[in-house]
PADOVEX-687535 format. One line per field, with one value per residue: residue in three letters; residue number from 0; x, y, z of N, C-alpha, C in turn. Coordinates in steps of 0.001 Angstrom, whole numbers, plus 500000, padded with zeros to 6 digits. Layout:
BEGIN
residu: c(ALA|...)
num: c(NUM|...)
n.xx: c(X|...)
n.yy: c(Y|...)
n.zz: c(Z|...)
ca.xx: c(X|...)
ca.yy: c(Y|...)
ca.zz: c(Z|...)
c.xx: c(X|...)
c.yy: c(Y|...)
c.zz: c(Z|...)
This chain:
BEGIN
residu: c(UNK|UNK|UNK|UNK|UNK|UNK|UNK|UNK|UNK|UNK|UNK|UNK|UNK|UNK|UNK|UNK|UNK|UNK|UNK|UNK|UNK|UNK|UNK|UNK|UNK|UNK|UNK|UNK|UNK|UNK|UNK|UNK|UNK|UNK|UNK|UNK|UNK|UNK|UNK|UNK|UNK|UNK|UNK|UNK|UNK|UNK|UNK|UNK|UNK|UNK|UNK|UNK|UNK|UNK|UNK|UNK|UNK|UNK|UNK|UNK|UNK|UNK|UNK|UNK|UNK|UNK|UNK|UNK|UNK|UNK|UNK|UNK|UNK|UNK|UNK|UNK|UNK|UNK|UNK|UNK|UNK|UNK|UNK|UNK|UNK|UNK|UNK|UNK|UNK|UNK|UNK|UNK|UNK|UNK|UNK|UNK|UNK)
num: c(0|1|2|3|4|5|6|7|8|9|10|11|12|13|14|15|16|17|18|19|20|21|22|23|24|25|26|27|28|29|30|31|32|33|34|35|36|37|38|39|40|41|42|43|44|45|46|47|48|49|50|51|52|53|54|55|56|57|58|59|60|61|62|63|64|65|66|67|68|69|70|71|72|73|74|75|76|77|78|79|80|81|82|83|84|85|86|87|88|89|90|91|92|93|94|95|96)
n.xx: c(158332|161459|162166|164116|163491|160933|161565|163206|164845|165933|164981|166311|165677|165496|162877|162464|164397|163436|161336|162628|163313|160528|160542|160186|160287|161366|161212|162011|159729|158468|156294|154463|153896|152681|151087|151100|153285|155440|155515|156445|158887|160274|160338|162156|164631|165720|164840|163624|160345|157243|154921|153132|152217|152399|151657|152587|151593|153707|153181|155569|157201|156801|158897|160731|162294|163675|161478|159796|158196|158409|158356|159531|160124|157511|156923|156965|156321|157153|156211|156875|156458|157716|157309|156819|158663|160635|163783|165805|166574|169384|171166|169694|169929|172711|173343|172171|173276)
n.yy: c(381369|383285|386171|387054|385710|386828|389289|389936|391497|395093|397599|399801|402321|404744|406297|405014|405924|408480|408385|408513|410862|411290|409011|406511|403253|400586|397163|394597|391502|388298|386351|385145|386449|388543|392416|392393|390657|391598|393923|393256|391684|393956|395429|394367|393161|395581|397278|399646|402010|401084|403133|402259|399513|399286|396985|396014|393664|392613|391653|389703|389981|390029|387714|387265|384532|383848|382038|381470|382295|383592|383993|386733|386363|386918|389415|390069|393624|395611|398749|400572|402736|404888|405847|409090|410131|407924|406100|406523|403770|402678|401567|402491|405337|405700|405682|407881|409972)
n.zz: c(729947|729370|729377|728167|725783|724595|723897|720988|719429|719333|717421|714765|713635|711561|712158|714597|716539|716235|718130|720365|721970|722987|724935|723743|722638|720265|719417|718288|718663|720201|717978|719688|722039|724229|725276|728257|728970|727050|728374|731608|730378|729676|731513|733454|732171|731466|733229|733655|733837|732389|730924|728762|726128|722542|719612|716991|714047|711058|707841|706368|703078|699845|697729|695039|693318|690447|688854|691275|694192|697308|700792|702965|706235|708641|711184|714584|715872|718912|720028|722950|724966|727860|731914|732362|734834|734426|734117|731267|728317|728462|726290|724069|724281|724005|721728|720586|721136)
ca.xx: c(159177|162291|162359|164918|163096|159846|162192|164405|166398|165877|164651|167739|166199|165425|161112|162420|165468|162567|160540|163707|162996|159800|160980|159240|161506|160896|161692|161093|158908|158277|154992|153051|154295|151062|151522|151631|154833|156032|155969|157418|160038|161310|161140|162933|165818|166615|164842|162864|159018|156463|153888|151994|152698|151665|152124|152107|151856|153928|154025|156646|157302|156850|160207|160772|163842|163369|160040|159187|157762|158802|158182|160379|159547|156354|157476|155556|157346|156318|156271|157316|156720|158182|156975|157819|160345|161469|165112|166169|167315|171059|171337|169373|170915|174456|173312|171666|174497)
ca.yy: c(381922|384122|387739|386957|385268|387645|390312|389376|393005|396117|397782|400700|402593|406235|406651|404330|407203|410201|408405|408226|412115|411196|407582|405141|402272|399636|396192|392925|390662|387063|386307|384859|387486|389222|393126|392487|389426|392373|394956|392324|391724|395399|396019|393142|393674|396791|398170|400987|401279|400947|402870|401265|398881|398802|396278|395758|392336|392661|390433|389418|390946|388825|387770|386326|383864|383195|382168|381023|383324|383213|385693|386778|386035|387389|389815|391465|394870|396802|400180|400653|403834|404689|406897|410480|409332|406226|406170|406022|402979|403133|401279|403630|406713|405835|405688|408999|410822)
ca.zz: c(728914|729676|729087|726625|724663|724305|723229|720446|719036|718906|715622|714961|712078|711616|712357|715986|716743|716487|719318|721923|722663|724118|725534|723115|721710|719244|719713|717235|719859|719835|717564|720502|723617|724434|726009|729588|728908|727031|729191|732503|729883|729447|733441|734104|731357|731022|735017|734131|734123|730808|730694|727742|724995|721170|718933|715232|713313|709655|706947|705477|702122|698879|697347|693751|693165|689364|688835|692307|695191|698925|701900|704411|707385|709215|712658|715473|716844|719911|720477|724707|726274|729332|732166|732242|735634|734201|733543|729649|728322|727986|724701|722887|724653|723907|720280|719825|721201)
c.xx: c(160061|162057|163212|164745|161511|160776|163595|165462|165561|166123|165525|167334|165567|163903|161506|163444|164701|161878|161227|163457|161955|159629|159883|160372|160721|161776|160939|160952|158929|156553|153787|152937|153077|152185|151793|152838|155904|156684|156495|158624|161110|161656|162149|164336|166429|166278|164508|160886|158281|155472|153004|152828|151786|152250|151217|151970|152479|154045|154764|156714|157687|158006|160157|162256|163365|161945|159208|159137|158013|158052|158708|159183|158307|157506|156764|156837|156411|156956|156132|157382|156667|157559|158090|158952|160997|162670|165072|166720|168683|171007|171210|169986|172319|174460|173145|173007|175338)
c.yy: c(383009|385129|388027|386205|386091|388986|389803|390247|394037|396671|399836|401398|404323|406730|406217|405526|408695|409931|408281|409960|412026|409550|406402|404850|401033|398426|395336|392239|389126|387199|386398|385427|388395|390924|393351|391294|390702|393642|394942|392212|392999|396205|395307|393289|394539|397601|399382|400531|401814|401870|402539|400684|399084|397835|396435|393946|392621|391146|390327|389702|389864|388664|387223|386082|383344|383557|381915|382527|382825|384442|385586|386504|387585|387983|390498|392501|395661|397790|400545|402191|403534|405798|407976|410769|408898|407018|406242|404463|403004|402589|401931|404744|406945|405793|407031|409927|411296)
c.zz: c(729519|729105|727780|726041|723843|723811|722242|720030|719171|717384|715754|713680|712228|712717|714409|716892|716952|717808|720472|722798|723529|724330|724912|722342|721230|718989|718389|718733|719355|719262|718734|721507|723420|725233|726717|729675|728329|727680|730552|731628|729732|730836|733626|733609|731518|732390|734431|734334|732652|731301|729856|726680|723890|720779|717357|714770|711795|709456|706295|703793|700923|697948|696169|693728|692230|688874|690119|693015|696044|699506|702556|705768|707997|710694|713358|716048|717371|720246|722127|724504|727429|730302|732044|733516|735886|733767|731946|729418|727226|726469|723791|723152|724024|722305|719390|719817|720276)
């Protein structure tokens, strides 16, 4: 599996913007990418170094159209810290600014 496919976006929302001060970023993952595919995927990409991964599993959030029920889709997002002499990763940098 490619690197770009175990990482699908970056998650851009306020709670993910507080953890760039001390270098943790928050990615949507592929369901089945385990932590060490994840954390080869974010050296490899973006060239700095991890030191640890979390991950979450959400579920998808129950929708009503009418009388019927749906759910959005199910997503895993990991939480990447970096070491304390890893580079930043530009993307997020050029955002906080």
């Amino acid at each position: 599996m490619s690197p770009y496919d175990i990482i699908i976006k970056p998650v851009l929302t306020e709670k993910s913007f507080d953890g760039i001060g001390s270098k943790t970023y928050t990615f949507i993952v592929a369901k089945n990418a385990t932590k060490t595919e994840i954390k080869k995927a974010i050296e490899e990409i973006f060239g700095v170094e991890v030191k640890r991964v979390n991950t979450i599993n959400s579920l998808g959030k129950i929708r009503r159209m009418g009388r019927t029920e749906g759910r959005r889709p199910s997503t895993k997002k990991a939480y990447v810290t970096l070491l304390e002499n890893s580079k930043g990763i530009e993307f997020f940098d050029s955002m906080v600014q």
